[in-house]
N, CA, C and O atoms as a GROMACS GRO file, in nm:
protein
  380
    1UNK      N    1   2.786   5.344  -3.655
    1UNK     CA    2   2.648   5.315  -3.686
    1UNK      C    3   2.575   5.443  -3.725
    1UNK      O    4   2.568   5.539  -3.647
    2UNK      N    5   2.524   5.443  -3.845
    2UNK     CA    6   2.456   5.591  -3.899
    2UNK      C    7   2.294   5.620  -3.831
    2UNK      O    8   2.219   5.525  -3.851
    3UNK      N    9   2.248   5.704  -3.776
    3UNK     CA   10   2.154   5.700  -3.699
    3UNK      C   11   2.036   5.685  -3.811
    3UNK      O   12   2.061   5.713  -3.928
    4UNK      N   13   1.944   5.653  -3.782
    4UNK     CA   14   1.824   5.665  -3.888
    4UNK      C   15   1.760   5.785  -3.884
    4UNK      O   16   1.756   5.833  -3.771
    5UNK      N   17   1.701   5.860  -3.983
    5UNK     CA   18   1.628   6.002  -4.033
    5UNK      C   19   1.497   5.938  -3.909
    5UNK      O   20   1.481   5.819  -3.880
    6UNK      N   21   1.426   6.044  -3.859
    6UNK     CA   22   1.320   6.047  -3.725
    6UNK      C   23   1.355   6.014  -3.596
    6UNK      O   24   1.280   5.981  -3.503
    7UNK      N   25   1.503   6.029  -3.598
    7UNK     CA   26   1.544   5.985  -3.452
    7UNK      C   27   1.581   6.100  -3.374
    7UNK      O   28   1.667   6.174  -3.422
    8UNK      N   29   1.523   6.132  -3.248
    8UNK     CA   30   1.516   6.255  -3.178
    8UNK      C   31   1.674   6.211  -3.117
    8UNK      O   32   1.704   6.096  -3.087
    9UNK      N   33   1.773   6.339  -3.104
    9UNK     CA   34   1.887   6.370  -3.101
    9UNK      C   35   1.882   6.483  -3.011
    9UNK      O   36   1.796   6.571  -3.014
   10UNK      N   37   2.024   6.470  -2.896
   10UNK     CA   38   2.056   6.613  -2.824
   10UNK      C   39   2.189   6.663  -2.913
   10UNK      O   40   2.215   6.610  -3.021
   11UNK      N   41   2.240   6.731  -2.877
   11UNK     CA   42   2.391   6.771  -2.926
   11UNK      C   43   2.451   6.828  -2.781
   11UNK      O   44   2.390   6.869  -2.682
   12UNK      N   45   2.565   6.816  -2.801
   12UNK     CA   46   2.638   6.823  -2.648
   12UNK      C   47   2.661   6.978  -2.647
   12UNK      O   48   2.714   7.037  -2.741
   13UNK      N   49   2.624   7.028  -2.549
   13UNK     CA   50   2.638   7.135  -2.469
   13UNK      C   51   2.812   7.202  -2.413
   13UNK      O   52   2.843   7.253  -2.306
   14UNK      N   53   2.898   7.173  -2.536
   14UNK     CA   54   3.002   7.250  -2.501
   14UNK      C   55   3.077   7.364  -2.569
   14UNK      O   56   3.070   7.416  -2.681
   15UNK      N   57   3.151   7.386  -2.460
   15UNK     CA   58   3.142   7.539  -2.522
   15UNK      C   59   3.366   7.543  -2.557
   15UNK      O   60   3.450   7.614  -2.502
   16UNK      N   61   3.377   7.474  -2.627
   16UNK     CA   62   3.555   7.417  -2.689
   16UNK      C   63   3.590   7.559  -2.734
   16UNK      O   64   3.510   7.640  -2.778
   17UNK      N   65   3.732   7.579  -2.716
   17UNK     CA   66   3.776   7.691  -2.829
   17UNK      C   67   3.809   7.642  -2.956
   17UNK      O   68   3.784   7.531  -3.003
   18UNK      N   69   3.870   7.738  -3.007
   18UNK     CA   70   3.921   7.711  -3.144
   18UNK      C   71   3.773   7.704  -3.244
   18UNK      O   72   3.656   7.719  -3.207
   19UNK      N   73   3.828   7.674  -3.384
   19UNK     CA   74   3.742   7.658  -3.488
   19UNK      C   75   3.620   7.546  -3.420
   19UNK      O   76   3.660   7.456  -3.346
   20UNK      N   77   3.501   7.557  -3.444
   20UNK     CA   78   3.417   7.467  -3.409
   20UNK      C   79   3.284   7.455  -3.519
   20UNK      O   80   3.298   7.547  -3.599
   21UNK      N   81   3.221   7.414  -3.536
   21UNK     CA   82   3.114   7.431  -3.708
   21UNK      C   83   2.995   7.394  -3.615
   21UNK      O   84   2.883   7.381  -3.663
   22UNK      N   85   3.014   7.380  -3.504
   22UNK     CA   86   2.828   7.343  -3.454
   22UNK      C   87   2.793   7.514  -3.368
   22UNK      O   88   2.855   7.588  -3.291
   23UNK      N   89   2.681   7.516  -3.426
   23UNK     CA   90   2.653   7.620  -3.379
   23UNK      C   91   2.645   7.664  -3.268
   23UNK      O   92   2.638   7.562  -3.199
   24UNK      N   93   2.640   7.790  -3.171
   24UNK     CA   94   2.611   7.764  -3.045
   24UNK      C   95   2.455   7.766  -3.020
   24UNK      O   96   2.404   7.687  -2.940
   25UNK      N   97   2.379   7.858  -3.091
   25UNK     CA   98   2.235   7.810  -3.075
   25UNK      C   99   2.152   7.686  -3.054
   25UNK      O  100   2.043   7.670  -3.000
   26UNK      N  101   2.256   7.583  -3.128
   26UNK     CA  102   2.184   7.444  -3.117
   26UNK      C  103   2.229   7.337  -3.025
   26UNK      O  104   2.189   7.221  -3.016
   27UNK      N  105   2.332   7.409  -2.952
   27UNK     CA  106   2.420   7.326  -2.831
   27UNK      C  107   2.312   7.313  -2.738
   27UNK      O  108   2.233   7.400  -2.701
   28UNK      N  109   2.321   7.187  -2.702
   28UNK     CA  110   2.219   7.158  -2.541
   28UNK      C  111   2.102   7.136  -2.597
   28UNK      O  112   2.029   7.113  -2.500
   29UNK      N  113   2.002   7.127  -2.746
   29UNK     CA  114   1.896   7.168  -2.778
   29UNK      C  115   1.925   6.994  -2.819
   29UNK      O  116   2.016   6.920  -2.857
   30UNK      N  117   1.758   6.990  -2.777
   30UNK     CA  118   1.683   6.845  -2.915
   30UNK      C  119   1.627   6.882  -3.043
   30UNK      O  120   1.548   6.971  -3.074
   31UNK      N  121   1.691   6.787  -3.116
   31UNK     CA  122   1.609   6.798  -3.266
   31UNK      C  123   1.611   6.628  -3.331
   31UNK      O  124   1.653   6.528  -3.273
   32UNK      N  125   1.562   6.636  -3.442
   32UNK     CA  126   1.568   6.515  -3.508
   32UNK      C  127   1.678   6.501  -3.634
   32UNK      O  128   1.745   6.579  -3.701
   33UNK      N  129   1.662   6.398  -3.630
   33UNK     CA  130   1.766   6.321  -3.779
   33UNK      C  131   1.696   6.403  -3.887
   33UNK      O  132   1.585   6.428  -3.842
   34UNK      N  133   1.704   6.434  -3.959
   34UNK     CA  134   1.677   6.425  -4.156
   34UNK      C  135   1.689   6.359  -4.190
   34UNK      O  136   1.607   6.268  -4.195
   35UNK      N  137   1.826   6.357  -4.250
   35UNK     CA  138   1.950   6.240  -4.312
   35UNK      C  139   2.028   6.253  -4.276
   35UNK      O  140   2.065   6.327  -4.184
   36UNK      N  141   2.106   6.146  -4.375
   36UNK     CA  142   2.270   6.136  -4.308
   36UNK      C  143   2.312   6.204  -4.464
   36UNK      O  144   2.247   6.205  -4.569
   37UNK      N  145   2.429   6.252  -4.438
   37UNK     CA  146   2.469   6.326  -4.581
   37UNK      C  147   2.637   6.228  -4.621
   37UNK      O  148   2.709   6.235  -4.721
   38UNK      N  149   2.653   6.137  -4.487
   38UNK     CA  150   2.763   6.056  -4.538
   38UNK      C  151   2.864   6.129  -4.442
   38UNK      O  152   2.839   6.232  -4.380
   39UNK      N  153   3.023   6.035  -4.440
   39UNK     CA  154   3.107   6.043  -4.351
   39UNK      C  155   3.212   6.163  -4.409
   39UNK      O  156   3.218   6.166  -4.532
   40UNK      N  157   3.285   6.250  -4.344
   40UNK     CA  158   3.368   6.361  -4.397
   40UNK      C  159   3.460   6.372  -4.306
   40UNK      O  160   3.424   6.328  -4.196
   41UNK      N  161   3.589   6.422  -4.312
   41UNK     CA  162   3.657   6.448  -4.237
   41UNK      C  163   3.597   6.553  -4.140
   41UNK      O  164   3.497   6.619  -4.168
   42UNK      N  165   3.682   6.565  -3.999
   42UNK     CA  166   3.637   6.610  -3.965
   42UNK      C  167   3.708   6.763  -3.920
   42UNK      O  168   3.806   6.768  -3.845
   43UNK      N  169   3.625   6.919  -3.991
   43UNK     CA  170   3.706   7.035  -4.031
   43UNK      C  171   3.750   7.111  -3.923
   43UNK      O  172   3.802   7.221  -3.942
   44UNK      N  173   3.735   7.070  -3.823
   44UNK     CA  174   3.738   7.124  -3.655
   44UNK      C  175   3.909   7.096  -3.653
   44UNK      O  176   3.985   7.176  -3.599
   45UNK      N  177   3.952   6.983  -3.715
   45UNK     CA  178   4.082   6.924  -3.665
   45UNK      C  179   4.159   6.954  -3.792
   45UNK      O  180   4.281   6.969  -3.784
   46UNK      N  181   4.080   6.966  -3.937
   46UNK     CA  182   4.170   7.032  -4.061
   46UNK      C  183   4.254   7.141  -4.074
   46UNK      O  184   4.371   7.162  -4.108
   47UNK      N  185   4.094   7.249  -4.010
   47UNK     CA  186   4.140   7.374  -3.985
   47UNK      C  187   4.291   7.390  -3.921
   47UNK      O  188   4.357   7.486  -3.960
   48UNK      N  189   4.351   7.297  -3.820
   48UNK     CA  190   4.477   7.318  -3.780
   48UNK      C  191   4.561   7.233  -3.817
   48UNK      O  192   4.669   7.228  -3.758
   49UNK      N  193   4.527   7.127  -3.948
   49UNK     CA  194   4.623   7.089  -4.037
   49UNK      C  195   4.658   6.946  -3.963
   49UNK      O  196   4.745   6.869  -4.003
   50UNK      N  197   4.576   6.926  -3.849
   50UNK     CA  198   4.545   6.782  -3.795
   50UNK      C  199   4.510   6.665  -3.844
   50UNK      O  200   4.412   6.669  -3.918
   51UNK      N  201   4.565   6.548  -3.823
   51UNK     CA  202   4.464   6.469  -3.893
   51UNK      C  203   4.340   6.433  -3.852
   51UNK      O  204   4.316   6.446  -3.732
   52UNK      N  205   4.253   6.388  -3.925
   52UNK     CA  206   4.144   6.319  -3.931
   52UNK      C  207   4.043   6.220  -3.969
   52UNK      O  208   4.000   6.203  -4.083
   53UNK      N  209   4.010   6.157  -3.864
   53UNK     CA  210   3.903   6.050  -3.910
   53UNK      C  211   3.790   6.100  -3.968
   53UNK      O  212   3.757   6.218  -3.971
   54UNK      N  213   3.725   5.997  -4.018
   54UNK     CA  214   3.643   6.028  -4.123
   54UNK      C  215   3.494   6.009  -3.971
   54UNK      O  216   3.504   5.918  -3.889
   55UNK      N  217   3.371   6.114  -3.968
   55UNK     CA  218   3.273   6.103  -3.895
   55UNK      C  219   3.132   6.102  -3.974
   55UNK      O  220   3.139   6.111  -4.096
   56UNK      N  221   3.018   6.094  -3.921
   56UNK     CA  222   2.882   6.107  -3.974
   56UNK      C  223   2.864   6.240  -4.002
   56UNK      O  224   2.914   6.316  -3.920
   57UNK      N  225   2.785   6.310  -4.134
   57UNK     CA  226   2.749   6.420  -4.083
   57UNK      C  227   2.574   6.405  -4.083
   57UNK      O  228   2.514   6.326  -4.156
   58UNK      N  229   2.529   6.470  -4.013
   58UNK     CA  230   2.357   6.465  -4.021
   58UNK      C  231   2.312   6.599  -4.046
   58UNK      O  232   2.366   6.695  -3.990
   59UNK      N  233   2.193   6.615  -4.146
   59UNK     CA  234   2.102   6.704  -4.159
   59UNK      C  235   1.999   6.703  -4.070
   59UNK      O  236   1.893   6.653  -4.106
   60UNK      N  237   2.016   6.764  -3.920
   60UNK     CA  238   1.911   6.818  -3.771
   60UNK      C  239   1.809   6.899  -3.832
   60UNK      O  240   1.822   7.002  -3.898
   61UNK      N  241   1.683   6.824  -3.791
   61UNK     CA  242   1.590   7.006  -3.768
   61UNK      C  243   1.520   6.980  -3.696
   61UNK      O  244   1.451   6.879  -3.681
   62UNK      N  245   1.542   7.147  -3.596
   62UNK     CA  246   1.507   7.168  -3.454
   62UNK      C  247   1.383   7.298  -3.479
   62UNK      O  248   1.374   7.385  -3.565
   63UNK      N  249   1.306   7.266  -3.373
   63UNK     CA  250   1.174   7.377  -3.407
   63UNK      C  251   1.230   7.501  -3.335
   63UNK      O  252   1.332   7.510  -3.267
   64UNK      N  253   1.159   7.574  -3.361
   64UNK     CA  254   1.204   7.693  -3.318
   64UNK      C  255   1.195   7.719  -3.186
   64UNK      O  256   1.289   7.764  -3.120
   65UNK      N  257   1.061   7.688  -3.134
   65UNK     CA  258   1.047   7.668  -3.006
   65UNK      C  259   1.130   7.625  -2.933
   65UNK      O  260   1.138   7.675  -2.821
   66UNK      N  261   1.200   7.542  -2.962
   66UNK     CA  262   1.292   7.448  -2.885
   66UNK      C  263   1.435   7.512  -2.886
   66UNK      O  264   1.501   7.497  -2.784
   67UNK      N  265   1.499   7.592  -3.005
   67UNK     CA  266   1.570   7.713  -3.018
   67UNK      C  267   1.612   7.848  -2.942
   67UNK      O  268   1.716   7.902  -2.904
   68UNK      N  269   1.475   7.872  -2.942
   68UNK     CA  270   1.398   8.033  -2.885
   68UNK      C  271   1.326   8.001  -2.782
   68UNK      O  272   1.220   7.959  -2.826
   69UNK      N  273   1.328   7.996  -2.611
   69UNK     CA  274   1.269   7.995  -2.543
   69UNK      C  275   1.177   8.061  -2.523
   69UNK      O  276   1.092   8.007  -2.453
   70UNK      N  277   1.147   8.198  -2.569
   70UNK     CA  278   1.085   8.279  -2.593
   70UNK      C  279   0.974   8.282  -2.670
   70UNK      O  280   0.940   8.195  -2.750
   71UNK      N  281   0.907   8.406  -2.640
   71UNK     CA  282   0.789   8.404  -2.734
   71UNK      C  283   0.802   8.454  -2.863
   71UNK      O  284   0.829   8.573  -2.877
   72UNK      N  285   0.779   8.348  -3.001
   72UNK     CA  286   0.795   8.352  -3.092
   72UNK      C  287   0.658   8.372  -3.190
   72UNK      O  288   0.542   8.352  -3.152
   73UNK      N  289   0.701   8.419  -3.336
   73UNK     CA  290   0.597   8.442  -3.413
   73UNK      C  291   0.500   8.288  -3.482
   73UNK      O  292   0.382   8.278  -3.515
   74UNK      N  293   0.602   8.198  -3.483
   74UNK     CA  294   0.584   8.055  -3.556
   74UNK      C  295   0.622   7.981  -3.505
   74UNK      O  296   0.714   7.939  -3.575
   75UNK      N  297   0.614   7.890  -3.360
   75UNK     CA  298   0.698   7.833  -3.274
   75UNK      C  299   0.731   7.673  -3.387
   75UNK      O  300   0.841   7.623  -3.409
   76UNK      N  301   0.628   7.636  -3.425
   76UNK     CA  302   0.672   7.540  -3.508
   76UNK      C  303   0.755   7.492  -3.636
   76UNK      O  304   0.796   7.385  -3.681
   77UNK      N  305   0.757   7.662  -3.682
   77UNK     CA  306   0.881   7.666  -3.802
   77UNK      C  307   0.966   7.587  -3.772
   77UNK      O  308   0.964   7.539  -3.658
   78UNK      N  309   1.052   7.557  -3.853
   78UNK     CA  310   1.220   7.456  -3.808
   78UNK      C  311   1.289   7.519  -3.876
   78UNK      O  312   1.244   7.567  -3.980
   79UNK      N  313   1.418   7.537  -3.838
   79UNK     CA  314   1.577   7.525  -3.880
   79UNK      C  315   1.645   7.408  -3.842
   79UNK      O  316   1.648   7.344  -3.737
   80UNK      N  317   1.719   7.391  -3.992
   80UNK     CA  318   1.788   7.253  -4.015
   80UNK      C  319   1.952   7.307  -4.016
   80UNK      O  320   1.998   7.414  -4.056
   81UNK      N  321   2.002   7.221  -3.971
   81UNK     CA  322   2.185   7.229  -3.946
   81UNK      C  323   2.244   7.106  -3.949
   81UNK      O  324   2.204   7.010  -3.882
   82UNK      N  325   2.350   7.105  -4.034
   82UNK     CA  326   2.438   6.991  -4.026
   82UNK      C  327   2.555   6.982  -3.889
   82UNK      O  328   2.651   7.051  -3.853
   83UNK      N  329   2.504   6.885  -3.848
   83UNK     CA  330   2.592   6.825  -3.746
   83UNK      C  331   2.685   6.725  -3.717
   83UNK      O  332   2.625   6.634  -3.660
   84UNK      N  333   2.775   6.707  -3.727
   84UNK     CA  334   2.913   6.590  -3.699
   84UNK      C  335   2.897   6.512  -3.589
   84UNK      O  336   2.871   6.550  -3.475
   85UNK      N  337   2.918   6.377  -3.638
   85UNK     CA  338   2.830   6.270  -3.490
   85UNK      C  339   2.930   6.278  -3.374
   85UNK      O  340   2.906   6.218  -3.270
   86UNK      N  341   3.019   6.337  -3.386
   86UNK     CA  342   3.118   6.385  -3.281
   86UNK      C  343   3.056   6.498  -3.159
   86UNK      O  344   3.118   6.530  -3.057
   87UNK      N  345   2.899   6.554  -3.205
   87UNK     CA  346   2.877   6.638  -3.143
   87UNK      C  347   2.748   6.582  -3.087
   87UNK      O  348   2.687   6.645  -3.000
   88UNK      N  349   2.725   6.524  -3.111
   88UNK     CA  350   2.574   6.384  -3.081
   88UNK      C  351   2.557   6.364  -2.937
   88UNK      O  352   2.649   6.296  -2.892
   89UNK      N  353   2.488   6.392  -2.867
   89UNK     CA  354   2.538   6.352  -2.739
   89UNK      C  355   2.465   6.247  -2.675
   89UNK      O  356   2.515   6.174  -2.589
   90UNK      N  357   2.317   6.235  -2.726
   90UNK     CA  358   2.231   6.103  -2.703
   90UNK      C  359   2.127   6.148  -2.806
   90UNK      O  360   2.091   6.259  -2.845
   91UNK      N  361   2.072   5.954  -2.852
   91UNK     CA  362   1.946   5.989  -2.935
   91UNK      C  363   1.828   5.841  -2.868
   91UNK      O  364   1.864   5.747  -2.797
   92UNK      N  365   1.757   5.854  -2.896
   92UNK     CA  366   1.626   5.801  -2.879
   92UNK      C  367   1.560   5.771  -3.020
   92UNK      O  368   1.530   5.874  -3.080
   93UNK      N  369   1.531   5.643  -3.092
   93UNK     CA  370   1.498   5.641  -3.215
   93UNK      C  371   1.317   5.635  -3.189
   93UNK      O  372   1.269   5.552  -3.112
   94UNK      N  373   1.233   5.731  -3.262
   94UNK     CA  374   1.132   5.824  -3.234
   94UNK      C  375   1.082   5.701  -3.326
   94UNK      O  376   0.965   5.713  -3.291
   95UNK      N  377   1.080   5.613  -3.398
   95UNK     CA  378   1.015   5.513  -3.469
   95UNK      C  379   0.915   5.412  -3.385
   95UNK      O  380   0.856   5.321  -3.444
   0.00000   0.00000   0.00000
């Protein structure tokens, strides 16, 4: 099920070895949907020549504030990151 763009999203808080594409800055953090950019293999399991199912990827953007615990210059700026629904850990649709 593809989540809908305005739906507030966590991403799971782990910390895996090997190749991984989610950042660690945005692990454990809430942000929202964008879009969906469509289903892709998934490159976590390519990288070692694994196979793979095909997953969601989503375009996240998380404020900075929510990033940077700290005191910042623009707490409301955002950075956006694509995320694999493999890394989704709960959402709440903000509609």
């Amino acid at each position: 099920m593809t989540i809908p763009p305005g739906t507030s999203i966590t991403i799971k808080d782990s910390a895996q070895p090997g190749h991984i594409r989610t950042p660690y800055y945005i692990r454990g953090k809430t942000g929202v949907i964008e879009r969906s950019l469509g289903e892709f293999k998934n490159p976590e399991q390519l990288a070692y020549s694994l196979p793979s199912s095909l997953y969601e990827l989503y375009r996240v953007r998380f404020k900075m504030s929510e990033l940077w615990n700290h005191d910042i210059e623009n707490p409301n700026d955002t950075v956006e990151a694509e995320v694999f629904s493999h890394w989704i850990e709960e959402y709440n649709n903000a509609t």
